[in-house]
C-alpha positions, 0 to 999 in steps of 0.5 A: 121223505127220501127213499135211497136204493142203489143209485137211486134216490126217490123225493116224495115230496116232489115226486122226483127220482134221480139216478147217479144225482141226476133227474130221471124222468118219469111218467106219473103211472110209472112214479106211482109203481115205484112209490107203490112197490118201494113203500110195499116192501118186501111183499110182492105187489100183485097186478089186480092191486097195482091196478086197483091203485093205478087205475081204479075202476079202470080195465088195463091188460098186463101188457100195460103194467109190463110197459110201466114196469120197463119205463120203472127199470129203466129210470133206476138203471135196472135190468130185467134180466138181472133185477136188483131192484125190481122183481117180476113175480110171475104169475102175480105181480112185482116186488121190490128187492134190495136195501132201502134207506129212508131219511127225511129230505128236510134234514138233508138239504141238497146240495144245488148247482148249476151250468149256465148255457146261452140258452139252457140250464143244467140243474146239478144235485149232491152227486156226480154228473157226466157231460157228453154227447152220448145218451148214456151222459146225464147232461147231454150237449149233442154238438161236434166237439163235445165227445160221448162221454166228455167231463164229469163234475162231482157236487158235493157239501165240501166242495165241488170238482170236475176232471175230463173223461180222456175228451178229444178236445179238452175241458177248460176252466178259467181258460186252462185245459185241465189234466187232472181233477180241478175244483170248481168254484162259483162262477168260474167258466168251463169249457167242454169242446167249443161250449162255454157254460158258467157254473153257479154254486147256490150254497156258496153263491154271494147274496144280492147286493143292496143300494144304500 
């Protein structure tokens, strides 16, 4: 089942979050609150039952549950100060806010890419995802050349794009600096400074050839 909330998209059946498209790491305490608080919805939460389902017959203070819920906020993109999806009762507990659309993930199916590096590999789901040498970038490449916030490449059933986020060094396809967003095809070469990533699209990718 897939729980969609903002920008947000949680996967139960792999217990997986991603912001924006892109995974969003998350201990297994701090999945275990959202999925609680997201299927508890819209009743407040209270901290003896978020222990009692966390951590059974297991004492925790709430400085404990106060770390978990900032790892939570901060995984969804939330501000403490200015929820929208995650509310502090106080005094009681929490509480999710906000719309929530649930739909099954097999009926679904993401849409899955990838950017091959010498040495790594970026995994792109349905959505966008921006390159840079920032923290705040969802694929971080932290070398000279690469600019905080670099490239952004949308991944989507119709099709997939990149276009350069104003980068004092240019993104490159097949070679070409692009000045406007380009589509991106399986296998092309891109280009994000001085790196060179191949892109693969697993739904359009050609199957394995056979001998014979």
């Amino acid at each position: 089942m897939r729980l969609s909330f903002g920008d947000c998209v949680l996967d139960t059946d792999t217990r997986e979050l991603r912001l924006k498209g892109a995974r969003a790491d998350l201990t297994p305490k701090a999945y275990e609150l959202l999925e609680l608080l997201l299927r508890e919805r819209p009743k407040a939460v209270s901290k003896a039952l978020i222990r009692d389902r966390l951590w059974p017959k297991t004492f925790v203070s709430d400085v404990t549950l106060t770390t978990l819920a900032f790892e939570v906020r901060k995984a969804i993109g939330d501000d403490a100060k200015e929820p929208r999806h995650l509310r502090t009762v106080r005094g009681y507990g929490y509480a999710f806010a906000g719309e929530l659309v649930e739909s099954d993930a097999a009926a679904s199916p993401e849409v899955m890419c990838r950017l091959l590096m010498a040495d790594r590999e970026f995994r792109l789901s349905a959505g966008e995802h921006v390159i840079g040498r920032g923290a705040e970038a969802q694929l971080v490449l932290d070398l000279p050349k690469v600019s905080r916030l670099h490239a952004r490449i949308r991944v989507t059933p119709a099709g997939n794009t990149i276009e350069d986020l104003g980068s004092k060094n240019g993104t490159l396809v097949g070679g070409r600096r692009i000045e406007a967003p380009a589509p991106l095809r399986d296998m092309d070469e891109v280009q994000i400074g001085s790196v060179r990533l191949i892109f693969r699209d697993g739904s359009r990718a050609a199957p394995t050839e056979t001998d014979g």
